[in-house]
DSSP file (Angstrom, degrees, kcal/mol; ACC not computed):
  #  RESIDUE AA STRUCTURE BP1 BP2  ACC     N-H-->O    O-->H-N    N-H-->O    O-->H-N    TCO  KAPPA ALPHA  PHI   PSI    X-CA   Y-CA   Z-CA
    1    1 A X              0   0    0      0, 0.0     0, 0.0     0, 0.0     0, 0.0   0.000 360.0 360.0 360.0 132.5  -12.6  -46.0   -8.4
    2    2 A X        +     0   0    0      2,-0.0     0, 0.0     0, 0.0     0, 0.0   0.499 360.0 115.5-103.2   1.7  -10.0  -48.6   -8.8
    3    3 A X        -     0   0    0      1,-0.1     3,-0.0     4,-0.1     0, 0.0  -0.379  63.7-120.0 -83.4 167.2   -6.8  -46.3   -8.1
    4    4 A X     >  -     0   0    0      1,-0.1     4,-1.5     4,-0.0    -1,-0.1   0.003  18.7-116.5 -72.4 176.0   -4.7  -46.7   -5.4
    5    5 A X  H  > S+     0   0    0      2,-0.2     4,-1.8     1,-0.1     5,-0.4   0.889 118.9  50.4 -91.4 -36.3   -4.1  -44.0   -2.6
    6    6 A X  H  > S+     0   0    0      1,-0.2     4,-3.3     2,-0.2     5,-0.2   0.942 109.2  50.6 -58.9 -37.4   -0.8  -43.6   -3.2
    7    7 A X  H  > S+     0   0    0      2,-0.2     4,-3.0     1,-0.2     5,-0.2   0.938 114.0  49.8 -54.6 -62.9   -1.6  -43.0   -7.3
    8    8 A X  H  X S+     0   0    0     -4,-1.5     4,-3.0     2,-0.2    -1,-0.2   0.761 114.4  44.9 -72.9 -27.5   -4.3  -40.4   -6.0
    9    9 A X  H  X S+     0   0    0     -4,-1.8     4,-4.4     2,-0.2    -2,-0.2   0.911 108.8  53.3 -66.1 -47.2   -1.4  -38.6   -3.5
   10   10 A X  H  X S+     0   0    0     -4,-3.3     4,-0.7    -5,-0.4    -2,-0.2   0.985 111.7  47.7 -65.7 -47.5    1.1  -38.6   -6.0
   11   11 A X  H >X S+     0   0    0     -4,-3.0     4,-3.4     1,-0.2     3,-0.6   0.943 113.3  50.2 -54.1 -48.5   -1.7  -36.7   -8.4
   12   12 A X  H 3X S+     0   0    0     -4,-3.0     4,-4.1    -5,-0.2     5,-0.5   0.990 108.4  47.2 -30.4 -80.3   -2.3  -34.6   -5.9
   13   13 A X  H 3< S+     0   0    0     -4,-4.4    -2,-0.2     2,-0.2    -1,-0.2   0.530 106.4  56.0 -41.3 -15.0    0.9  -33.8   -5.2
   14   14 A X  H XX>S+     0   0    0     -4,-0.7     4,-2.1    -3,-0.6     5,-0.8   0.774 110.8  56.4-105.4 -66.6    2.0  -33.2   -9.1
   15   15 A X  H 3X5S+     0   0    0     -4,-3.4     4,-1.7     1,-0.2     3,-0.3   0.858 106.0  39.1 -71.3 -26.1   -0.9  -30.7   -8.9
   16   16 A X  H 3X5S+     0   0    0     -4,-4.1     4,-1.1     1,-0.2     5,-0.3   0.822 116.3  58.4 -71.7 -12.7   -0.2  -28.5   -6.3
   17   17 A X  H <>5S+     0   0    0     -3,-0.7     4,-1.2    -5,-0.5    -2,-0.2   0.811 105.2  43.5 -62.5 -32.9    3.3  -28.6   -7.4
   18   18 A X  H  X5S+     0   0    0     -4,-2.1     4,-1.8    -3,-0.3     5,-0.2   0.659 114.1  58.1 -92.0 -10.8    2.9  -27.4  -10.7
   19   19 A X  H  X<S+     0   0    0     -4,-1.7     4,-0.7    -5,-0.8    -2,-0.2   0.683 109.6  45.2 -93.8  11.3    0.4  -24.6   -9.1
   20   20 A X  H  X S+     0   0    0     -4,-1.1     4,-3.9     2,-0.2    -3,-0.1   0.818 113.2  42.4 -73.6 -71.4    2.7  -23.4   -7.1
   21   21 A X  H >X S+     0   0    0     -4,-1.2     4,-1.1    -5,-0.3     3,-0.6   0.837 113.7  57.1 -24.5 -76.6    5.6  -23.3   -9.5
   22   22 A X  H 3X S+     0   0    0     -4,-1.8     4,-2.7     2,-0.3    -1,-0.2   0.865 112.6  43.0 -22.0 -81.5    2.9  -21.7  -12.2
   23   23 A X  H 3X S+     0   0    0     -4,-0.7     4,-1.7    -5,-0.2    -1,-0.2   0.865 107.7  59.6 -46.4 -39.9    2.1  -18.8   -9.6
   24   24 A X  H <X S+     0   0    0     -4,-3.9     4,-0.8    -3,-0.6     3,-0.4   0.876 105.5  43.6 -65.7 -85.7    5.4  -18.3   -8.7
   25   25 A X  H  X S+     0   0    0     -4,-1.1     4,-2.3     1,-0.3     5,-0.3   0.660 111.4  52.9 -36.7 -47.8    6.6  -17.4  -12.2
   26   26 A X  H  X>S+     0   0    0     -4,-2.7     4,-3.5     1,-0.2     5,-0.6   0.944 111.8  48.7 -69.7 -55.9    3.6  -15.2  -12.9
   27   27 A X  H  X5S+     0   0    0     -4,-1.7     4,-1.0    -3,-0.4     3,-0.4   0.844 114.0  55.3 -12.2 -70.8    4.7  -13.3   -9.2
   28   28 A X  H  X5S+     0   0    0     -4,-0.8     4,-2.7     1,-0.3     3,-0.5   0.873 108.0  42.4 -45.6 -51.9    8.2  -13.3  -10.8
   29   29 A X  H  X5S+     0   0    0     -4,-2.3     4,-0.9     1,-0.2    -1,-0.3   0.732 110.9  48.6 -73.8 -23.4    7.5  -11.8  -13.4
   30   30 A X  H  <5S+     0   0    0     -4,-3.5     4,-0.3    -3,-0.4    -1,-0.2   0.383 110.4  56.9 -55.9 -15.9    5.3   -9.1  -12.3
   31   31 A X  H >X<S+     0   0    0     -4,-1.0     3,-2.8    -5,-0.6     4,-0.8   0.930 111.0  47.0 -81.6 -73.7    7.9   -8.4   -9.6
   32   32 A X  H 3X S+     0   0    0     -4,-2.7     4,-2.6     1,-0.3     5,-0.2   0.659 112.3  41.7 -36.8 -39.8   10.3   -8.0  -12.6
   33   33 A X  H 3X S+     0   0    0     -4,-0.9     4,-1.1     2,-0.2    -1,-0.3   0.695 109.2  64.5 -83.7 -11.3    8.3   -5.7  -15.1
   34   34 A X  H X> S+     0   0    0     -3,-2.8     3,-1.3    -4,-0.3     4,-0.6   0.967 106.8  43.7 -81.6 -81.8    7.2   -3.6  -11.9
   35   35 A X  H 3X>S+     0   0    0     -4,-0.8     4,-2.2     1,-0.3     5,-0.8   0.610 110.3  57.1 -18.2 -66.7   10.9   -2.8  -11.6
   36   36 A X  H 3X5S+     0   0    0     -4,-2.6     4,-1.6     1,-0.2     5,-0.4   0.906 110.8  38.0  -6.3 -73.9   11.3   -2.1  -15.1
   37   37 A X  H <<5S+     0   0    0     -3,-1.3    -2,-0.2    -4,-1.1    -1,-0.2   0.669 113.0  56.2 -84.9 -17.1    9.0    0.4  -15.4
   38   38 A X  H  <5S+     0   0    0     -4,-0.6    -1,-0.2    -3,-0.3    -2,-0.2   0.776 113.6  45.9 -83.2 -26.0    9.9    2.0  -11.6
   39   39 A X  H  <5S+     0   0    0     -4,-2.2    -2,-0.2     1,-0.2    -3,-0.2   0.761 118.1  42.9-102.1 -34.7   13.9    2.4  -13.1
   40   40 A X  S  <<S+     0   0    0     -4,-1.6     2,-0.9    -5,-0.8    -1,-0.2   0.887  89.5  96.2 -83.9  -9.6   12.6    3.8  -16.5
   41   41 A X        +     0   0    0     -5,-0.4    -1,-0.0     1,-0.2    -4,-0.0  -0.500  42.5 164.0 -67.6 115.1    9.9    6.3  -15.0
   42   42 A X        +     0   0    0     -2,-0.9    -1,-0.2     2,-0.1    -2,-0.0   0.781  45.5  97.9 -65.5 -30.8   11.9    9.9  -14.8
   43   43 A X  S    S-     0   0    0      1,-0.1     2,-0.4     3,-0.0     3,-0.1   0.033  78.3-113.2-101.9 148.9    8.9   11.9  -14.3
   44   44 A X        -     0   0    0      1,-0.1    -1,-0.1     0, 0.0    -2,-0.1  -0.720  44.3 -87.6 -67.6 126.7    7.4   13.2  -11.1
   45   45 A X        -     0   0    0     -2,-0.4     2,-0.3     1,-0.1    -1,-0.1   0.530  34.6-140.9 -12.5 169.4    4.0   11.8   -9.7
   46   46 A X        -     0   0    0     -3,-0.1     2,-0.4     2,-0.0    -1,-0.1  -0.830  15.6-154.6-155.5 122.4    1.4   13.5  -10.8
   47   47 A X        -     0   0    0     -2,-0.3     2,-0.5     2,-0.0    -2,-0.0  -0.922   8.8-172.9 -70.0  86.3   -1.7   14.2   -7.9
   48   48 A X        +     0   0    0     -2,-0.4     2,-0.3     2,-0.0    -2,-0.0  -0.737   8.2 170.4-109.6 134.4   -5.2   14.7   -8.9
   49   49 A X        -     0   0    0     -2,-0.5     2,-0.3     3,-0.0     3,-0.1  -0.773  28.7-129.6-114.0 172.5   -8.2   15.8   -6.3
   50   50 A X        -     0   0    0     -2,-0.3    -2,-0.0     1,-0.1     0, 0.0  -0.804   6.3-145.2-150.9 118.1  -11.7   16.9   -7.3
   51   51 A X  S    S+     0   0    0     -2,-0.3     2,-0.4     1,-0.2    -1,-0.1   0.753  82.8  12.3 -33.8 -60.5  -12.8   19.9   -5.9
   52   52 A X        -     0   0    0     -3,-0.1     2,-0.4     2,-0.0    -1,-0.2  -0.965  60.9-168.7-139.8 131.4  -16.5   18.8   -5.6
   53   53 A X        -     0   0    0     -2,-0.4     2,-0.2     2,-0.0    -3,-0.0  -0.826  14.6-164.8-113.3 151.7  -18.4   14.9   -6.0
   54   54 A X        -     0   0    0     -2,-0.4     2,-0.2     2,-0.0    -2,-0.0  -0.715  10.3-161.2-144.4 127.7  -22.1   14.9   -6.2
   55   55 A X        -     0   0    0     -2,-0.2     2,-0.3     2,-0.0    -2,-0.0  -0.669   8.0-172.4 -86.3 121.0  -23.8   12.1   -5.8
   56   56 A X        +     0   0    0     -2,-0.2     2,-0.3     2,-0.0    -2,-0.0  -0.856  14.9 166.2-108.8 148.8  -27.9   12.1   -7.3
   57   57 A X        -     0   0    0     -2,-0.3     2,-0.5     2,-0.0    -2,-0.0  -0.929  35.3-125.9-164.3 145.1  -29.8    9.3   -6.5
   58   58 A X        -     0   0    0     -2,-0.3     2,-0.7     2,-0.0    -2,-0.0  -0.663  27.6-150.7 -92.0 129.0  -33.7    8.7   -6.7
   59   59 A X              0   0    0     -2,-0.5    -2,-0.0     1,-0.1     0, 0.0  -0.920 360.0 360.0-112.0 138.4  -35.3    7.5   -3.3
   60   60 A X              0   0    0     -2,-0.7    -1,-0.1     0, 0.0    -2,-0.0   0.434 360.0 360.0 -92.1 360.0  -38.3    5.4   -3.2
């Protein structure tokens, strides 16, 4: 490989820069639509149990 180290830093450097940025923005925007949707929800929670699980399972 004929590139320098600095050439190989600087590439480096461009890619974790743009995956930070890039993560950040999806964050943001997941931050944002969560908000969204918490300021438009009126409605009260709504709690569900179930009374009885059973579990079948064949044993060898």
């Amino acid at each position: 490989m004929n590139t320098s180290r600095s050439t190989r830093f600087a590439g480096l450097l461009m890619a974790v820069t743009l995956a930070v940025a890039v993560n950040g923005a999806v964050l943001l925007m997941f931050n944002s639509a969560a908000e969204e949707i918490l300021e438009s929800a009126n409605q009260a929670p709504t709690v569900v149990t179930l009374d009885l699980v059973t579990v079948v399972a064949h044993r060898s």
